[in-house]
GUVO-676372 format. One record per residue: residue in three letters; chain; x, y, z of N, C-alpha, C in turn. Coordinates in steps of 0.1 Angstrom, whole numbers. Layout:
BEGIN
+-----+-------+-------+-------+-------+-------+-------+-------+-------+-------+-------+
: res : chain :   n.X :   n.Y :   n.Z :  ca.X :  ca.Y :  ca.Z :   c.X :   c.Y :   c.Z :
+-----+-------+-------+-------+-------+-------+-------+-------+-------+-------+-------+
: ALA :     A :     X :     Y :     Z :     X :     Y :     Z :     X :     Y :     Z :
...
+-----+-------+-------+-------+-------+-------+-------+-------+-------+-------+-------+
END
This chain:
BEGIN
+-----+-------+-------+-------+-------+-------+-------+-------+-------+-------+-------+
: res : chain :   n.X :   n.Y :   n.Z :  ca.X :  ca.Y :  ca.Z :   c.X :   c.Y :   c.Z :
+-----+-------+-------+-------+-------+-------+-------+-------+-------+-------+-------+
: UNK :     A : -1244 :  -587 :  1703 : -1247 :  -575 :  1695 : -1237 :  -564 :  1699 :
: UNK :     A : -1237 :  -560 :  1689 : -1224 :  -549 :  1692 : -1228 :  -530 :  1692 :
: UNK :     A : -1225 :  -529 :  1702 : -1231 :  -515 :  1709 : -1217 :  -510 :  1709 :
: UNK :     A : -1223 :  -491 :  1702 : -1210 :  -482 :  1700 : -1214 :  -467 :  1708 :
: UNK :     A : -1208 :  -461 :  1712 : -1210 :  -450 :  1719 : -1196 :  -442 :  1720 :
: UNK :     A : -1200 :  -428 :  1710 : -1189 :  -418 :  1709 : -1188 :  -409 :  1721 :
: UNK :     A : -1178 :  -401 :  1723 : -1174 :  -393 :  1736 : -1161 :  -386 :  1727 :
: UNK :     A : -1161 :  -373 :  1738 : -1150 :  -361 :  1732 : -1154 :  -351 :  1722 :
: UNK :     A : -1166 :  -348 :  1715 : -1170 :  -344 :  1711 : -1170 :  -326 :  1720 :
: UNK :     A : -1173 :  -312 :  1714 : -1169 :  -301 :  1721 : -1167 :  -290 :  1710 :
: UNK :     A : -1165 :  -280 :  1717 : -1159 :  -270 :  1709 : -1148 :  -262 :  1708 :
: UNK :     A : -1144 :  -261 :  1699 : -1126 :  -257 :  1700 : -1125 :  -245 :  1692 :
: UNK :     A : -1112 :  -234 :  1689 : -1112 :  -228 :  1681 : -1102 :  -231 :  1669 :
: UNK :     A : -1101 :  -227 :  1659 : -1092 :  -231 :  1647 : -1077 :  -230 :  1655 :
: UNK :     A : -1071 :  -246 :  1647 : -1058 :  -247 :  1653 : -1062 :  -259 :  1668 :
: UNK :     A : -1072 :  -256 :  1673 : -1073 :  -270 :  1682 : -1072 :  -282 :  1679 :
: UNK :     A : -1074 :  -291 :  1694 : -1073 :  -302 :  1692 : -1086 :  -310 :  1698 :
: UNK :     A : -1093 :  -322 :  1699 : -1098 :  -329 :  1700 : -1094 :  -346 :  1704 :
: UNK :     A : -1098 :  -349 :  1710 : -1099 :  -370 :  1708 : -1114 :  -373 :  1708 :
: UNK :     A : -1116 :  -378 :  1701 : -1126 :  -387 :  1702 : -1121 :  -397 :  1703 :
: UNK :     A : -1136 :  -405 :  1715 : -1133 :  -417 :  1717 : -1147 :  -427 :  1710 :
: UNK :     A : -1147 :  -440 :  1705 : -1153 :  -449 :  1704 : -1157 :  -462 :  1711 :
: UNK :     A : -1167 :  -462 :  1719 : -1160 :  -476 :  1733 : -1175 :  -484 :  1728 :
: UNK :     A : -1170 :  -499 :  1727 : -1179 :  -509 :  1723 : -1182 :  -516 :  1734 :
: UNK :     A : -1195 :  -521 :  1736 : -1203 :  -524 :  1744 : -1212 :  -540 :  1738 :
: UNK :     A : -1208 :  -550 :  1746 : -1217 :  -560 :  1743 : -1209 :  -574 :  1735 :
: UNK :     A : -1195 :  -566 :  1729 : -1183 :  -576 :  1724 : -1173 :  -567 :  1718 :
: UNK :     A : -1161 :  -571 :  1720 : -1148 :  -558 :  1718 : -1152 :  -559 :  1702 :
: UNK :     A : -1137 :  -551 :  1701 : -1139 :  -549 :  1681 : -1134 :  -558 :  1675 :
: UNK :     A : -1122 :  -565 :  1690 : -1116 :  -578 :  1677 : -1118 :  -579 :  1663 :
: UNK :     A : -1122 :  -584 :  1656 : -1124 :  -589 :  1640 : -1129 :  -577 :  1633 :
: UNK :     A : -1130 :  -565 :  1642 : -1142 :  -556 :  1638 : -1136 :  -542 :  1630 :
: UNK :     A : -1133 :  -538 :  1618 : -1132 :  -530 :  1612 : -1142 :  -517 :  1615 :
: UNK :     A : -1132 :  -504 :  1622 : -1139 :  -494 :  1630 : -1136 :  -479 :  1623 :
: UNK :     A : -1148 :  -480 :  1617 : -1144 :  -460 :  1607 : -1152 :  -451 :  1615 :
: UNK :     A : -1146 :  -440 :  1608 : -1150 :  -426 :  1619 : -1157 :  -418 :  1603 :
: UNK :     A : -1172 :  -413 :  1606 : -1174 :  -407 :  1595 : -1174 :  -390 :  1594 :
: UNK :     A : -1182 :  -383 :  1593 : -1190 :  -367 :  1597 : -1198 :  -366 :  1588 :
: UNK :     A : -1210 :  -358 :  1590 : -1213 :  -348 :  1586 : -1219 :  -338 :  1592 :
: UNK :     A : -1221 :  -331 :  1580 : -1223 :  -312 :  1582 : -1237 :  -306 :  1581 :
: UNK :     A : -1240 :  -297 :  1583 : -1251 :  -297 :  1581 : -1258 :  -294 :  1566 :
: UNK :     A : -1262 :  -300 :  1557 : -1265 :  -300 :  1547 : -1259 :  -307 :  1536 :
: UNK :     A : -1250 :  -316 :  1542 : -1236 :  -322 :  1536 : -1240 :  -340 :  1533 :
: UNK :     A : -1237 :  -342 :  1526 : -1234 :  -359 :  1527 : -1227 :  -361 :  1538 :
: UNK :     A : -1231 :  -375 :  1543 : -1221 :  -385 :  1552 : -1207 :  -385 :  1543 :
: UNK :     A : -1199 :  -379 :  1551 : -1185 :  -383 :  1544 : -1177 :  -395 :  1552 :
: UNK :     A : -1167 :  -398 :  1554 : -1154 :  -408 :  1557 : -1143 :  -401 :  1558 :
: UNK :     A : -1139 :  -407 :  1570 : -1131 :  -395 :  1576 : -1117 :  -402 :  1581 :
: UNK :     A : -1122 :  -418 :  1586 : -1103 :  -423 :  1588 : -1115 :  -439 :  1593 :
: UNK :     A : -1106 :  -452 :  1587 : -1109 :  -465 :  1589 : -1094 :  -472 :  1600 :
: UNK :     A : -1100 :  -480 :  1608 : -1088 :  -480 :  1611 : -1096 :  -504 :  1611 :
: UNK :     A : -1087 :  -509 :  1601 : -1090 :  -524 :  1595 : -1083 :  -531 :  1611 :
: UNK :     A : -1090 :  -542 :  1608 : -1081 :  -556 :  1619 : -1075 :  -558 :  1615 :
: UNK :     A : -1073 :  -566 :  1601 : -1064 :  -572 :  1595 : -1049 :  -564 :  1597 :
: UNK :     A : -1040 :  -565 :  1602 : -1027 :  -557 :  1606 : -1027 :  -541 :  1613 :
: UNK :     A : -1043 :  -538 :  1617 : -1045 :  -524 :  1621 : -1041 :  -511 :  1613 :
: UNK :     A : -1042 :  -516 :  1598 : -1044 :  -511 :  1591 : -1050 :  -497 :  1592 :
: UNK :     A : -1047 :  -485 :  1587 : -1056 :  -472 :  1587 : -1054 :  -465 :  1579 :
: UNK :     A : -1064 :  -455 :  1573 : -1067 :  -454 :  1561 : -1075 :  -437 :  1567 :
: UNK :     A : -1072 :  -425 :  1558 : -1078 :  -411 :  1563 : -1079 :  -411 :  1545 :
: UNK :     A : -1095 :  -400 :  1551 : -1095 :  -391 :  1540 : -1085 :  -379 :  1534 :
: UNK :     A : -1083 :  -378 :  1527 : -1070 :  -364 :  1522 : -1072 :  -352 :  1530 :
: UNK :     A : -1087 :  -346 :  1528 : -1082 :  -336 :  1538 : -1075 :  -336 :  1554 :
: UNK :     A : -1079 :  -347 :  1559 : -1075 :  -348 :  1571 : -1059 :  -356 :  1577 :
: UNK :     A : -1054 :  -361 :  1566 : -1040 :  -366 :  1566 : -1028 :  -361 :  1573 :
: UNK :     A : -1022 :  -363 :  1581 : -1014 :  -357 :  1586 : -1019 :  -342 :  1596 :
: UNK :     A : -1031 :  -347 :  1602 : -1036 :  -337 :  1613 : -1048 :  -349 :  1622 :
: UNK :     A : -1052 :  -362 :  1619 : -1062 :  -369 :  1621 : -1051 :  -379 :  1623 :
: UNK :     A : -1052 :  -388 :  1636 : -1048 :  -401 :  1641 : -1058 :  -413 :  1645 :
: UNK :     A : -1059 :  -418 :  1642 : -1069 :  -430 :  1646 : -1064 :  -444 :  1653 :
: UNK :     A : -1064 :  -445 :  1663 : -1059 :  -454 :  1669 : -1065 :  -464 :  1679 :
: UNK :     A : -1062 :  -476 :  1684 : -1069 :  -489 :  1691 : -1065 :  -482 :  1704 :
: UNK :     A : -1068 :  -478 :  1712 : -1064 :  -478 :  1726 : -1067 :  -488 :  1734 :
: UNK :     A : -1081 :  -500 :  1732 : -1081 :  -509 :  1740 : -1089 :  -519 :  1732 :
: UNK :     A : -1091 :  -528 :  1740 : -1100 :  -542 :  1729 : -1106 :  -532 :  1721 :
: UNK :     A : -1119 :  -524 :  1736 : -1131 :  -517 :  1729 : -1134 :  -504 :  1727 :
: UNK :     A : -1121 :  -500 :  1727 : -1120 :  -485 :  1723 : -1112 :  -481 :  1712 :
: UNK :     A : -1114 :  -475 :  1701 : -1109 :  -470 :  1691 : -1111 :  -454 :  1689 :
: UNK :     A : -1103 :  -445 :  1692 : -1098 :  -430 :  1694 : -1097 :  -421 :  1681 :
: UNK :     A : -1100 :  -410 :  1677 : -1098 :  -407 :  1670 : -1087 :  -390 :  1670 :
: UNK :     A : -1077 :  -388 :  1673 : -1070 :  -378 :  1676 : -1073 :  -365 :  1667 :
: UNK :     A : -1077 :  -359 :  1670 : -1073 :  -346 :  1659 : -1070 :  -333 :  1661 :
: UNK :     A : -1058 :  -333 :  1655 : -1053 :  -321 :  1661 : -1053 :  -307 :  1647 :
: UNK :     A : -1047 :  -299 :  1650 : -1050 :  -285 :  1638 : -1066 :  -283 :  1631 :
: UNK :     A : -1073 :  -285 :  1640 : -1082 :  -284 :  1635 : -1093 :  -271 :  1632 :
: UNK :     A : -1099 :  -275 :  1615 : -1100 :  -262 :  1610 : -1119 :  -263 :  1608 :
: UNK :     A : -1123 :  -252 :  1612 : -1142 :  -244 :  1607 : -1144 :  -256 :  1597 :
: UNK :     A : -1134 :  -259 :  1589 : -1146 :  -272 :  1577 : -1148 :  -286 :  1586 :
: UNK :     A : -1142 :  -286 :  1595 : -1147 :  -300 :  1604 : -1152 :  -299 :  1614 :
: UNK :     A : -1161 :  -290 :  1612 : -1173 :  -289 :  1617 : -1184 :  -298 :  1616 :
: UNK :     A : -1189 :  -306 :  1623 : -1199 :  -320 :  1615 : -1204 :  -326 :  1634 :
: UNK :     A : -1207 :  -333 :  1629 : -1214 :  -346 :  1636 : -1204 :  -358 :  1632 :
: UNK :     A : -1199 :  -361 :  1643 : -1186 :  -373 :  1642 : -1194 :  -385 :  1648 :
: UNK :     A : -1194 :  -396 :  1639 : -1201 :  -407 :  1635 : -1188 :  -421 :  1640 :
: UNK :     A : -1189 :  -431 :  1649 : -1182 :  -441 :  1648 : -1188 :  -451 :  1641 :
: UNK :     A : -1187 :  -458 :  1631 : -1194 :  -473 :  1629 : -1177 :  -484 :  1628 :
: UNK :     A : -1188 :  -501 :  1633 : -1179 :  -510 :  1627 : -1188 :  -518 :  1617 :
: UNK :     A : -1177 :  -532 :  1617 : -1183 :  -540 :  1609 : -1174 :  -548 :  1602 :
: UNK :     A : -1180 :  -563 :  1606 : -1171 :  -573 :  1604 : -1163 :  -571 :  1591 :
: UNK :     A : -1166 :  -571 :  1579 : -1162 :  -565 :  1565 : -1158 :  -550 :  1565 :
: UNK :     A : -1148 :  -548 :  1556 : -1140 :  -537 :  1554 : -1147 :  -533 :  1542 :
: UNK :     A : -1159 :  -520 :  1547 : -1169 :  -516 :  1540 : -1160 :  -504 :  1532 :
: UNK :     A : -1149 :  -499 :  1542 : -1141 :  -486 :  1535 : -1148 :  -472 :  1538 :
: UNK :     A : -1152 :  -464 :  1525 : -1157 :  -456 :  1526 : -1171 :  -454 :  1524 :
: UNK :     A : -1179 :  -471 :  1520 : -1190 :  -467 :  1518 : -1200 :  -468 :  1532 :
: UNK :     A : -1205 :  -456 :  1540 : -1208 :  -458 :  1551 : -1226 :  -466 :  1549 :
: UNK :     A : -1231 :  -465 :  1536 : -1238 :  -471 :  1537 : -1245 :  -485 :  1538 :
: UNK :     A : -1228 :  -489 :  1540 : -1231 :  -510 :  1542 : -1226 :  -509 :  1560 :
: UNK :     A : -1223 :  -500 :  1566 : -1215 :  -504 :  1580 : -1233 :  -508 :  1586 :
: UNK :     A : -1231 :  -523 :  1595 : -1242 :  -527 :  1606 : -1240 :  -518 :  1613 :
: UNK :     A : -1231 :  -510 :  1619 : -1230 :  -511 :  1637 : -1224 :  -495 :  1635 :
: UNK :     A : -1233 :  -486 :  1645 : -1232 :  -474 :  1646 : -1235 :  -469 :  1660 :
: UNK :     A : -1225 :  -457 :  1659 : -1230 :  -450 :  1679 : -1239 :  -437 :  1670 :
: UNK :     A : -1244 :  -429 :  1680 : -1253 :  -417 :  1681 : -1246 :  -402 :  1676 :
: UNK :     A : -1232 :  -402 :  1675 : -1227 :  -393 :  1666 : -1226 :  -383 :  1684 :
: UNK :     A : -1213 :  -376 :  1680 : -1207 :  -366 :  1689 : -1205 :  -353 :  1676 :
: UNK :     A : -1206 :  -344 :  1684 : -1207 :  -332 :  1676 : -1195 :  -323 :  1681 :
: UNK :     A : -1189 :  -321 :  1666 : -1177 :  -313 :  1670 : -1181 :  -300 :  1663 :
: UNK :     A : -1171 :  -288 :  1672 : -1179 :  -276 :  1664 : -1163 :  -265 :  1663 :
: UNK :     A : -1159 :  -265 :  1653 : -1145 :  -254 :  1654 : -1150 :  -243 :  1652 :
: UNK :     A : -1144 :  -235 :  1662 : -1152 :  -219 :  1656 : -1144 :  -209 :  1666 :
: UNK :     A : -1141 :  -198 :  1657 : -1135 :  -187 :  1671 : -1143 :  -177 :  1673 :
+-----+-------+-------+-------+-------+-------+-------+-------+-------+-------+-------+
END
């Protein structure tokens, strides 16, 4: 069974940076397709960056393009960088995997951590 646990979570002011980390527990991610979600308070679950096995493929939502890195650091760690970060990514940062490349619908991912809370604010 595959056990997920987020870390890095904190508070920063606009223009910071962050890492989140995602570390699996119980069997690495090997085969395991690993997205990073948020939400806000009163907000839908959104999708925030997938990073696929199949060629380590990764995939961000628009607003976060080119300020959001998502990367393998180890079997069972999958990172999520973010740098310039602005008051709307404010949320609860969600890791899930899952053998299938669910994409953005976070509603089919099996495998979830407990969500780290990021808070930008000056």
């Amino acid at each position: 069974q595959l056990q997920l646990v987020e870390s890095g979570g904190g508070q920063v002011q606009p223009g910071g940076s962050l890492r989140l980390s995602c570390t699996a527990s119980g069997r690495t991610f090997g085969r395991y397709n690993v997205a990073w979600f948020r939400q806000a308070p009163g907000k839908e679950r959104e999708f925030v960056s997938l990073l696929a096995w199949v060629a380590d493929a990764t995939f961000y939502t628009d607003s976060v393009k080119g300020r959001f890195t998502i990367s393998r650091d180890a079997e069972n760690v999958v990172s999520l960088q973010m740098n310039s970060l602005k008051p709307e990514d404010t949320a609860i940062y969600y890791c899930a995997a899952d053998p299938q490349n669910h994409y953005r619908d976070w509603t089919t991912y099996n495998y979830w951590g407990q969500g780290t809370q990021v808070t930008v604010s000056s």
